[in-house]
Every structure is written in structure tokens, then in C-alpha cells.
C-alpha positions as CSV (number, residue, x, y, z in Angstrom):
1,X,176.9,88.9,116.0
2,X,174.9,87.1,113.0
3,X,176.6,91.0,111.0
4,X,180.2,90.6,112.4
5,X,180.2,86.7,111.2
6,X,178.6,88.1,107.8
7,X,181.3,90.8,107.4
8,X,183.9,88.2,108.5
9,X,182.9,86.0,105.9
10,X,183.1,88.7,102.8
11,X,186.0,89.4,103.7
12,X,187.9,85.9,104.1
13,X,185.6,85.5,100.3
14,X,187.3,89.0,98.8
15,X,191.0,87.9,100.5
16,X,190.3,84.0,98.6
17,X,190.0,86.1,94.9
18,X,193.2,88.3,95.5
19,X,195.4,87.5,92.6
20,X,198.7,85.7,93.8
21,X,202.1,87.8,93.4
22,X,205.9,87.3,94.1
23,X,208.2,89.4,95.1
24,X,211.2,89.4,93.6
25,X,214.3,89.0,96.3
26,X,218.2,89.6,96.0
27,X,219.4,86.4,93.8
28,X,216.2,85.4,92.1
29,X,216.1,84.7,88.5
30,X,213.1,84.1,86.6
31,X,213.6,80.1,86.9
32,X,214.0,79.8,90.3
33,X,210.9,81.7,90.8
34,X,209.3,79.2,88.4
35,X,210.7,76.4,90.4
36,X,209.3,77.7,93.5
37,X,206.1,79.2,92.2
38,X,205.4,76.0,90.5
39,X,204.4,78.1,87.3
40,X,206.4,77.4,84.2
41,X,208.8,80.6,83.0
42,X,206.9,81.0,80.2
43,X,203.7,81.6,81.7
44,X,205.0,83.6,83.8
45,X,206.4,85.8,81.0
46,X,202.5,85.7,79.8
47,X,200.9,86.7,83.1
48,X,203.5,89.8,83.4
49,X,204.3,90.6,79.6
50,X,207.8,90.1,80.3
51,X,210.3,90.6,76.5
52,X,213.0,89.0,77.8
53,X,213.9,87.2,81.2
54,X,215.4,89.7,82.9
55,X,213.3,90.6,86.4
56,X,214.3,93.4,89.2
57,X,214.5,93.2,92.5
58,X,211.2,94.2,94.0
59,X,209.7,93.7,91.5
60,X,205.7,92.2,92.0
61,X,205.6,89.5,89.2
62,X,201.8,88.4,89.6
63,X,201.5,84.5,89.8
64,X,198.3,83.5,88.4
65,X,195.5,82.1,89.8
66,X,194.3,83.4,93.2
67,X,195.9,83.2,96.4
68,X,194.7,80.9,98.7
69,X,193.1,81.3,102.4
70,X,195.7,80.2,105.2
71,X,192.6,77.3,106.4
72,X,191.6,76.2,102.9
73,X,193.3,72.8,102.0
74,X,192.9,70.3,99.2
75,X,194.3,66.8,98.8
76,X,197.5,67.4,96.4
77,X,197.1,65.9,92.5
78,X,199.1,63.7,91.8
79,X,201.6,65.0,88.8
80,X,202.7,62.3,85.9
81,X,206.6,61.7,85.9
82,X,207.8,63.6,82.7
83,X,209.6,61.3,80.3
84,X,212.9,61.4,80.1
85,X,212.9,63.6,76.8
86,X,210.3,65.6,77.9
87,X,209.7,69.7,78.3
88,X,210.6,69.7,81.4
89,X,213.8,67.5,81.0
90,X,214.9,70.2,78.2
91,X,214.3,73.2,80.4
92,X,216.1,71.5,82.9
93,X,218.9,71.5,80.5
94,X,218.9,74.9,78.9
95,X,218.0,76.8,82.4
96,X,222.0,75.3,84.0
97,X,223.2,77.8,80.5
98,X,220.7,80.3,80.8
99,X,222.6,84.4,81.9
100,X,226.3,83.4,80.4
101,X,227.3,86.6,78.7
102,X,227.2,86.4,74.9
103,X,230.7,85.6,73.1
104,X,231.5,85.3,69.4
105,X,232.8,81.8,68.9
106,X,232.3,81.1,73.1
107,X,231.9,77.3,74.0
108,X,232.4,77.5,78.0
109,X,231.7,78.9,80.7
110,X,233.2,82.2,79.6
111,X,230.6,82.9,76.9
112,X,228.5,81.8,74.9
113,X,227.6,81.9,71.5
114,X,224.2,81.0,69.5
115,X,225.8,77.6,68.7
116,X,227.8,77.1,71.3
117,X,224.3,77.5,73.8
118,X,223.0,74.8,71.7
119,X,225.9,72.3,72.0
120,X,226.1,72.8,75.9
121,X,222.7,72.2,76.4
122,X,222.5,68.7,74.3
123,X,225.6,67.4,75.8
124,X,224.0,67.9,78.9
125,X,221.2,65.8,77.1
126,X,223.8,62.7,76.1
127,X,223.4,64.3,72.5
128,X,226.7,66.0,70.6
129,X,225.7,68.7,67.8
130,X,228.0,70.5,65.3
131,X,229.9,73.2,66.5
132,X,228.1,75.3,64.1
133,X,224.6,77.0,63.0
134,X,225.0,75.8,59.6
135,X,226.6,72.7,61.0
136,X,223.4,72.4,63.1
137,X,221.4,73.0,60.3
138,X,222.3,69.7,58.5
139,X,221.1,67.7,61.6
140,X,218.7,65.7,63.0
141,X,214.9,66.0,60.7
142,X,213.0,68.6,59.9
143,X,210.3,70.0,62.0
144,X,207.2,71.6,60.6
145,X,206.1,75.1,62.5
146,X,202.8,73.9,63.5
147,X,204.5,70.6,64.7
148,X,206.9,72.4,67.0
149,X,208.0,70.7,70.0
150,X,210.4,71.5,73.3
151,X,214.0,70.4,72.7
152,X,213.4,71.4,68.5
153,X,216.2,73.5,67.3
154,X,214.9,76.4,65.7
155,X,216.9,78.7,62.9
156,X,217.1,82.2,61.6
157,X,218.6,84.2,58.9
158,X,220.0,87.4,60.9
159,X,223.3,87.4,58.4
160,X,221.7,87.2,54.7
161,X,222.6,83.5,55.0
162,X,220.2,80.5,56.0
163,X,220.9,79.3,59.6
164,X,223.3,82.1,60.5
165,X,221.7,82.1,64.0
166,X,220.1,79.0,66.0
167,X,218.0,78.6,68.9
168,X,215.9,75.9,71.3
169,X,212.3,76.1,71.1
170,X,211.0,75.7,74.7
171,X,207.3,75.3,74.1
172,X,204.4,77.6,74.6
173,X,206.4,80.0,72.0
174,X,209.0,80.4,73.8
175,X,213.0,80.1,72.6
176,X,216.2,79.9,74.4
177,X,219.3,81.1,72.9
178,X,222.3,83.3,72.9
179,X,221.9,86.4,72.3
180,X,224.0,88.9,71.0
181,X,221.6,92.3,71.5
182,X,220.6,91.4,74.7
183,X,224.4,90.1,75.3
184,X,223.5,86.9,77.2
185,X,221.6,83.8,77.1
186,X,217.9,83.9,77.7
187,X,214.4,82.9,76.9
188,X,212.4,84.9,75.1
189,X,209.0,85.2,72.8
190,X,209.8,83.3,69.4
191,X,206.5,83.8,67.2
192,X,205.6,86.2,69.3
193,X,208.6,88.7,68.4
194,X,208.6,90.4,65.0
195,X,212.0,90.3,64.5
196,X,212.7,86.6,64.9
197,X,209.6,85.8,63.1
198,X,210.3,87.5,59.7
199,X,214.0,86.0,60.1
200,X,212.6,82.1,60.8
201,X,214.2,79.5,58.6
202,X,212.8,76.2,60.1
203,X,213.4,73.9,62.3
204,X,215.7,70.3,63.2
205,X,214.5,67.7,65.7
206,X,217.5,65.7,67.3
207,X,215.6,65.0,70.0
208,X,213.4,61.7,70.0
């Protein structure tokens, strides 16, 4: 008996350090996964060394952490309101834009271009940008790269011009824009990705 508890034991211990994974389903997206996960996109990104935000169904995305035994339970922490300006009000924001097809010159629901993302996502803030990169570029103050914050516009050179292309820096190195490659609006690695790196212009903070 004093065995059989033992084994039962080791093996409720081996189940408790199983790493935690989702599977994706029929009309997930990487945000709503987040949102019920309770891991940020991001991170999730990380964990699975995801390039872009496109997932599959079936998929395994792997979670983080471990997964939990069925008996174990612990008193919830209690989380801090985030301020209304904060990270998560901004990916709030920029997720209600986030798989609109790319369009040159888009501003609706139709499409979407790198500007056009932008201006959508800080009216939904109360805050009206230039129609344009350039335009964009003349805004708000400008950011330092090591002081980088969610909501910062971020800018690139893709067109031998400064500011030809814009994006939203999400924090944790993360950007959300439109783009044209991947033909849609998504997050993606900023710093991380050699091609927007060696384009980086600077950045604008409209946001207080």
C-alpha cells in the first residue's frame, strides 16, 4: 500500500511539471488565445518562436509555466487596474485592427495601409494622427530607442525616404503594423527582425 501511495504520488509530482499547451481550435487567433490564456501575445510569440501572428489550427502553442494539478488551488493575486494609457489599453486598441488585408492608401475596413493602421488605432484612443507616414513623422516628441514604450510610433525607411513606413511599438519588442509582404496587419518581432532593424528611423510619442 505504503508503494502504490509512493507511485501515486510521483506521478501526480511528474503530471504538476508538464509544461502547459493550447490547442489551437477553428476561429482562434493569436489574441484571443492571449485573452484566454492569460499570457500576453508577445510572450507567447517567445515561448513558440512565432515570426509573425499567424497560428494553425491544431496547432500545440506551449503556454508557459506548468500545468497545474486538478486539486492544487491558490488564493488569486490581485492584479493592478492598468491606467488608462497603459500597454494593455494600447493592445486593446491595435488588436480590434489586427488581420485587415493590406491596401495601398486603405483607411477602413476594406484595407489597410501602414498609416492608415496607425490612425484607426489612435482614434480608437480619442487621439487623431496625420493621414500620412511623413505626416506622422512630424508628430507628437521624440522617443529614444532605449526609452521605448507601448503606444510609441515607431518609423522605417523601406522607400529610400525617412518615415516611408510606420508602425506601433507594443512592448517587449514587439510592433504592430500593416504590412505589405505579409499582406495584412499583424504583430511581429521589431528589434528582433533584421530587416526592420537596419531600416529603423526613430520614434514619436503622442501618447501621454
Amino acid at each position: 500500500m505504503k508503494v502504490f501511495r509512493a507511485l501515486l504520488t510521483l506521478a501526480a509530482l511528474c503530471g504538476s511539471a508538464t509544461a502547459a499547451t493550447y490547442t489551437v481550435k477553428p476561429g482562434d487567433t493569436l489574441y484571443s488565445i492571449a485573452k484566454a490564456t492569460g499570457v500576453e501575445a508577445g510572450t507567447l510569440m517567445k515561448l513558440n518562436r512565432l515570426s509573425s501572428s499567424t497560428i494553425q489550427v491544431g496547432q500545440k502553442l506551449s503556454t508557459g509555466g506548468s500545468a497545474q494539478p486538478a486539486a492544487a488551488s491558490r488564493p488569486a493575486a490581485p492584479v493592478a487596474a492598468a491606467p488608462a494609457r497603459g500597454s494593455a489599453f494600447v493592445r486593446s486598441a491595435a488588436t480590434r485592427f489586427l488581420g485587415i488585408r493590406y491596401v495601398l492608401g486603405g483607411t477602413g475596413g476594406g484595407g489597410l495601409d501602414c498609416s492608415g493602421f496607425t490612425m484607426n488605432v489612435f482614434r480608437q484612443m480619442g487621439i487623431s494622427l496625420p493621414r500620412t507616414a511623413a505626416a506622422q513623422w512630424s508628430a507628437g516628441s521624440a522617443v529614444s530607442r532605449r526609452d521605448l514604450r507601448a503606444g510609441d510610433l515607431v518609423f522605417f525607411n523601406t522607400m529610400g525616404r525617412v518615415a516611408s513606413h510606420v508602425g506601433i511599438y507594443m512592448g517587449d519588442g514587439m510592433m504592430a503594423n500593416a504590412n505589405s509582404y505579409y499582406g495584412r496587419t499583424i504583430i511581429e518581432p521589431l528589434f528582433g527582425n533584421a530587416y526592420w532593424s537596419s531600416r529603423y528611423n526613430g520614434a514619436r510619442r503622442v501618447l501621454n
